[in-house]
PAKESE-999370 format. One line per 3 residues: number of its first residue (from 0); their letters; for each residue x, y, z of C-alpha. Coordinates in steps of 0.25 Angstrom, whole numbers, plus 2048, in hexadecimal, padded with zeros to 3 digits. Layout:
# residues N
NUM> a> X:Y:Z ~ ... .
# end
This chain:
# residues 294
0> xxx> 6F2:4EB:DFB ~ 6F0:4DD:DFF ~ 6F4:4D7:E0B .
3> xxx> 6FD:4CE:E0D ~ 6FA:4BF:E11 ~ 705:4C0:E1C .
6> xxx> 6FE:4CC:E23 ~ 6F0:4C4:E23 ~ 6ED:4BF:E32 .
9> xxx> 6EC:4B1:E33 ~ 6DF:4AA:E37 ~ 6E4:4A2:E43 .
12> xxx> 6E6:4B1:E46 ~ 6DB:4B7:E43 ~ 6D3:4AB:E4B .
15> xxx> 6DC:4AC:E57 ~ 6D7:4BA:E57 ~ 6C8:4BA:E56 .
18> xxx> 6C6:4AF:E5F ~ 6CF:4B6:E6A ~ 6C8:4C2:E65 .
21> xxx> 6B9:4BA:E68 ~ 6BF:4B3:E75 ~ 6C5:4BF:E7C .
24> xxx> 6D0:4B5:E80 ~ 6DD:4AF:E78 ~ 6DA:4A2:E7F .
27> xxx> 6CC:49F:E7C ~ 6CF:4A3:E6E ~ 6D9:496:E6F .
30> xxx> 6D0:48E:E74 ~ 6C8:490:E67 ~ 6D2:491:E5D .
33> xxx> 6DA:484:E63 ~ 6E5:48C:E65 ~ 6EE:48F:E70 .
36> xxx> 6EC:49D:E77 ~ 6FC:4A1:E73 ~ 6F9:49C:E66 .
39> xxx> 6EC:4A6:E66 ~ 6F6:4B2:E6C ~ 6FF:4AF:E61 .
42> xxx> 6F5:4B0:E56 ~ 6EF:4BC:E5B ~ 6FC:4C2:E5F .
45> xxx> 702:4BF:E50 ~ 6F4:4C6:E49 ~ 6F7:4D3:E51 .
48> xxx> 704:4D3:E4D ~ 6FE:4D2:E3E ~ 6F4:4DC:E41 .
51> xxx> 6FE:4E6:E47 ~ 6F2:4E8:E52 ~ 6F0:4E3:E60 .
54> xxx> 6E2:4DA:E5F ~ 6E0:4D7:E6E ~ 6E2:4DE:E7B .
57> xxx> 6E1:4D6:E89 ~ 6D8:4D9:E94 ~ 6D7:4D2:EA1 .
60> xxx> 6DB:4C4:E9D ~ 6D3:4C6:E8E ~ 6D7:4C9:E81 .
63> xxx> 6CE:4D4:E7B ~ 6CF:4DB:E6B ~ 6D6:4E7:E6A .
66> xxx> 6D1:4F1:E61 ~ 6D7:4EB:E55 ~ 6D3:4DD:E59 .
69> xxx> 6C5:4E2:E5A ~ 6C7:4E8:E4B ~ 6CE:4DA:E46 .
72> xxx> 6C4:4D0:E4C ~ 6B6:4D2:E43 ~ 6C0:4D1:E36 .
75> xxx> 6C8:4C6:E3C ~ 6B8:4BD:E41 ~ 6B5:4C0:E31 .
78> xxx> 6C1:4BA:E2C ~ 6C1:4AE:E33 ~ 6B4:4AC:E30 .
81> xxx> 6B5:4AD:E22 ~ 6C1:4A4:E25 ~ 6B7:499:E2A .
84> xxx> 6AE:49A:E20 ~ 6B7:499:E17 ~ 6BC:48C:E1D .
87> xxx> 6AE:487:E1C ~ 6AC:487:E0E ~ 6B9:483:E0B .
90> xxx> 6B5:476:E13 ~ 6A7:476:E0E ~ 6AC:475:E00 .
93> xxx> 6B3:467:DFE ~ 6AC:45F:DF4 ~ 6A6:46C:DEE .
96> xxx> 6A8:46F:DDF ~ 6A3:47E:DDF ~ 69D:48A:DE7 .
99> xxx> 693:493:DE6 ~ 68E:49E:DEE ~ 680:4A4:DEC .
102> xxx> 67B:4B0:DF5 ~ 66D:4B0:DF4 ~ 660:4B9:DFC .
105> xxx> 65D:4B1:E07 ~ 64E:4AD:E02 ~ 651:4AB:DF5 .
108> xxx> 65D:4A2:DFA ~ 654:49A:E04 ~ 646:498:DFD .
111> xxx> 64C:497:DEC ~ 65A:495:DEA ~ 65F:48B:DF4 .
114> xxx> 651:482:DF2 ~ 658:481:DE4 ~ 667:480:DE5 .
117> xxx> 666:471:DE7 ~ 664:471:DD8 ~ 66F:47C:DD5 .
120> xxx> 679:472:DDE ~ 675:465:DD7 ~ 67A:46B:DC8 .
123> xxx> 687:46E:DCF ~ 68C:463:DD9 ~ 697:467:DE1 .
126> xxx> 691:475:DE1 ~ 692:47C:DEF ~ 689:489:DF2 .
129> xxx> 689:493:DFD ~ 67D:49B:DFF ~ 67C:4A8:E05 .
132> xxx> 670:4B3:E09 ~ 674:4C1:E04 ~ 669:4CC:E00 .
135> xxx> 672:4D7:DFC ~ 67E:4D7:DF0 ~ 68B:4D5:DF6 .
138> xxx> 69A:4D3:DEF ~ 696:4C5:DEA ~ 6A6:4C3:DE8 .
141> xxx> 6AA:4C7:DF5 ~ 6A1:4BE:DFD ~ 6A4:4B3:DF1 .
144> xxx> 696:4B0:DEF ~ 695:4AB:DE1 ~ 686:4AE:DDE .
147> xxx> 67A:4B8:DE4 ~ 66A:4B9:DE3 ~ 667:4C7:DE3 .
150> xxx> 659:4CE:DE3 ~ 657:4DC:DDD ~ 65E:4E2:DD0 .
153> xxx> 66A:4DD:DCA ~ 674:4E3:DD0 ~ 67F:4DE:DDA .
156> xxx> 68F:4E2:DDC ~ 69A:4DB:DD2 ~ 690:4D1:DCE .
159> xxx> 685:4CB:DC3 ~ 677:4CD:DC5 ~ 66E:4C1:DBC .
162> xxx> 660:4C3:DBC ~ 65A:4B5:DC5 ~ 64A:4BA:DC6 .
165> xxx> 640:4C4:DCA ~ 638:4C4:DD7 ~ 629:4C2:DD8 .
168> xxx> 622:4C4:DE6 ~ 613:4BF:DEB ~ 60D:4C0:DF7 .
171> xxx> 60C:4B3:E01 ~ 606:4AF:E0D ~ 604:4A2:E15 .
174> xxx> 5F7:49C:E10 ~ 5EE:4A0:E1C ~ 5F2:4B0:E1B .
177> xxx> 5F0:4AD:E0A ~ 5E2:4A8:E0D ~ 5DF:4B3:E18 .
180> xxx> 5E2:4BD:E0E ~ 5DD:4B9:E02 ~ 5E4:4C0:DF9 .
183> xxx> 5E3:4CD:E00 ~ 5F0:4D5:E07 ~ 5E7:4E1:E0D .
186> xxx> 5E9:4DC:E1A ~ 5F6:4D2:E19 ~ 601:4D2:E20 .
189> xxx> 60D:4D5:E17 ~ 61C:4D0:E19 ~ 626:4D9:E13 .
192> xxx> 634:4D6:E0F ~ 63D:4E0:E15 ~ 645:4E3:E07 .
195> xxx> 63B:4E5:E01 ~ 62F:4EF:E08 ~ 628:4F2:DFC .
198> xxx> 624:4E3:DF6 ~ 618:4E5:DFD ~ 613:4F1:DF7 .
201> xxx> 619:4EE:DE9 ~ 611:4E3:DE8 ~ 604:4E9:DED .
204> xxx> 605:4F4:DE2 ~ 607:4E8:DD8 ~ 5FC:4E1:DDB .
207> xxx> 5F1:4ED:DDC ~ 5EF:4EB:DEC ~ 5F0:4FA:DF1 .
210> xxx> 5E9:4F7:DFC ~ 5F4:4EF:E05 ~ 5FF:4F6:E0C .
213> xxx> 60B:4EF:E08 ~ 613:4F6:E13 ~ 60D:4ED:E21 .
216> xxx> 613:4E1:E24 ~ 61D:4D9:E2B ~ 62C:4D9:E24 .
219> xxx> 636:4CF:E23 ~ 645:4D1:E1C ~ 647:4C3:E16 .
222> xxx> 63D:4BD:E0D ~ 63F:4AF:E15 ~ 639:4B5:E20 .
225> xxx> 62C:4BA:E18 ~ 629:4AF:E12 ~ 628:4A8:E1F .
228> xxx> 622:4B4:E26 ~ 617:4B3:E1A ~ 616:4A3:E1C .
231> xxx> 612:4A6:E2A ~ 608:4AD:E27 ~ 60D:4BC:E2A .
234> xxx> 607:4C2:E1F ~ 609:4C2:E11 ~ 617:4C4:E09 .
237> xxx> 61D:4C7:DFC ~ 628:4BF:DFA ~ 62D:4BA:DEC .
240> xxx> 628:4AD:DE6 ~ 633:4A5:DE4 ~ 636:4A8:DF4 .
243> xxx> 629:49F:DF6 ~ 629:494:DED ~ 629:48C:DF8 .
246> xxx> 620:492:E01 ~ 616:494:DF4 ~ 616:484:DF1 .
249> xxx> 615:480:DFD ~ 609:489:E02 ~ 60E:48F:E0D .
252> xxx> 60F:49D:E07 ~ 603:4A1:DFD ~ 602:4AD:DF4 .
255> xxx> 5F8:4B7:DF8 ~ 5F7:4BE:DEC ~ 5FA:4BA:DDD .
258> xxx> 602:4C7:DDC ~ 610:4C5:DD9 ~ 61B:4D1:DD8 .
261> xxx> 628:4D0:DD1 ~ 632:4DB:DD9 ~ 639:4E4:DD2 .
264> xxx> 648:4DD:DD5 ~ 64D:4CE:DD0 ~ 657:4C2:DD6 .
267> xxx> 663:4C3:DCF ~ 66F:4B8:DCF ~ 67B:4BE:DD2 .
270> xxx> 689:4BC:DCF ~ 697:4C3:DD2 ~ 69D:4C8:DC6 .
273> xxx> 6AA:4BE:DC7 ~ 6A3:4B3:DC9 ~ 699:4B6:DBD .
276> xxx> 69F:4AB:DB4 ~ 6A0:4A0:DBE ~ 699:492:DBB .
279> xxx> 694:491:DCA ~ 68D:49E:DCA ~ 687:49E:DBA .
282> xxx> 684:48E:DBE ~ 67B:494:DCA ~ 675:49F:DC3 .
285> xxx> 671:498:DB8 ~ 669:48C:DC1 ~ 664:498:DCA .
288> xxx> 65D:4A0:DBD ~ 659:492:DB8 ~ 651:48F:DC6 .
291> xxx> 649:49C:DC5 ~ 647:49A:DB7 ~ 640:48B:DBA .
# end
């Protein structure tokens, strides 16, 4: 059953509310809105009538929530919030021709693909992009995000898996540790990645070396944070090469060891299943597996 639009609060009245709900004061929330105090009352007054329930309670001069206001105001700051962003991109899109909205892991969104979009955005002028930070599949449709980068197996909710590349790992260190070690891990600090505890040992089994424990070390739960934890000499890291292209050219990371790993997961692009067809989407898949490819 839908509801009708007649019955759907208004949001004069739904603001009116959460800032006399923030303010403890129908005043105060006047002064904000620009608005006079009776005009506030009579807002608030017409929403409880709406509702069917009282949303305030006076104490002592002040207006506090009643049981049902209390219930009301998180779903009330939510929708005005997504009323003002809303708003926002409305107004941020005037001389705009398109949209596209990527969500991407954070690292690989930071150090690989916005370095790159610049040439994405110059074969389609007029393009605007939203970028997000997601780890973990979500409803791609209800949170109107056109593409994903996902890492692990090709499978997310309501939505196309393409195969983008696999993952290789090395070991880095900051030049002076690199020297200092030589080659050698029997006594260097390791840095872990939180998600995933047993890189270490995977690779230390790959590459014959039974005599390190690839359990000690320090952890950290974003790779951003271990490249920079590695760059500062904290020990030695196992981070995916195209993390450190940089870091690599630029020799402020070195590889201890000629040793890379491939893991067992890949990237993937990923799209919502009714939005498979769309120029925009294939457009950005297509350059994104032709930058890997180069």
């Amino acid at each position: 059953m839908k509801l009708s639009r007649s019955r759907v609060p208004d949001i004069l009245a739904l603001q009116s509310f959460e800032a006399a709900a923030r303010h403890g004061s129908f005043t105060r929330a006047a002064e904000e809105l620009s608005l006079t105090q009776s005009a506030v009352s009579r807002q608030i007054k017409d929403l409880e009538a709406q509702l069917g329930v009282a949303l305030f309670e006076r104490v002592r001069q002040r207006v506090v929530l009643s049981v049902a206001g209390m219930r009301l105001l998180p779903d009330a700051t939510r929708v005005l919030s997504q009323v003002e962003m809303l708003t926002l991109r409305a107004a941020g899109t005037r001389d705009v021709t398109g949209h596209i909205s990527i969500a991407t892991l954070p690292t690989f969104g930071s150090r690989w693909l916005v370095p790159r979009l610049t040439d994405f955005l110059a074969q389609h002028p007029g393009l605007q992009v939203t970028v997000t930070c997601r780890a973990e599949p979500f409803d791609l449709s209800e949170t109107g995000v056109n593409v994903a980068i996902h890492y692990g197996q090709p499978v997310w909710p309501r939505a196309s898996c393409t195969y983008l590349c696999a993952e290789t790992v090395v070991p880095v260190a900051s030049p002076m540790l690199a020297r200092q070690l030589d080659g050698s891990l029997l006594t260097a600090p390791l840095l872990h990645m939180e998600s995933r505890p047993l890189l270490w040992v995977d690779w230390l089994a790959a590459t014959g070396d039974t005599r390190t424990d690839g359990m000690r070390g320090h952890r950290f739960d974003q790779f951003t944070l271990l490249i920079e934890a590695a760059m500062a000499g904290l020990g030695v890291a196992l981070v995916p090469t195209y993390l450190v292209e940089r870091e690599l050219r630029e020799v402020s990371l070195q590889i201890v060891r000629n040793a890379p790993l491939r893991t067992d997961a890949a990237y993937y692009v990923v799209l919502p299943n009714d939005q498979a067809s769309d120029p925009v989407c294939s457009a950005f898949l297509s350059w994104i597996r032709s930058c890997v490819s180069a």
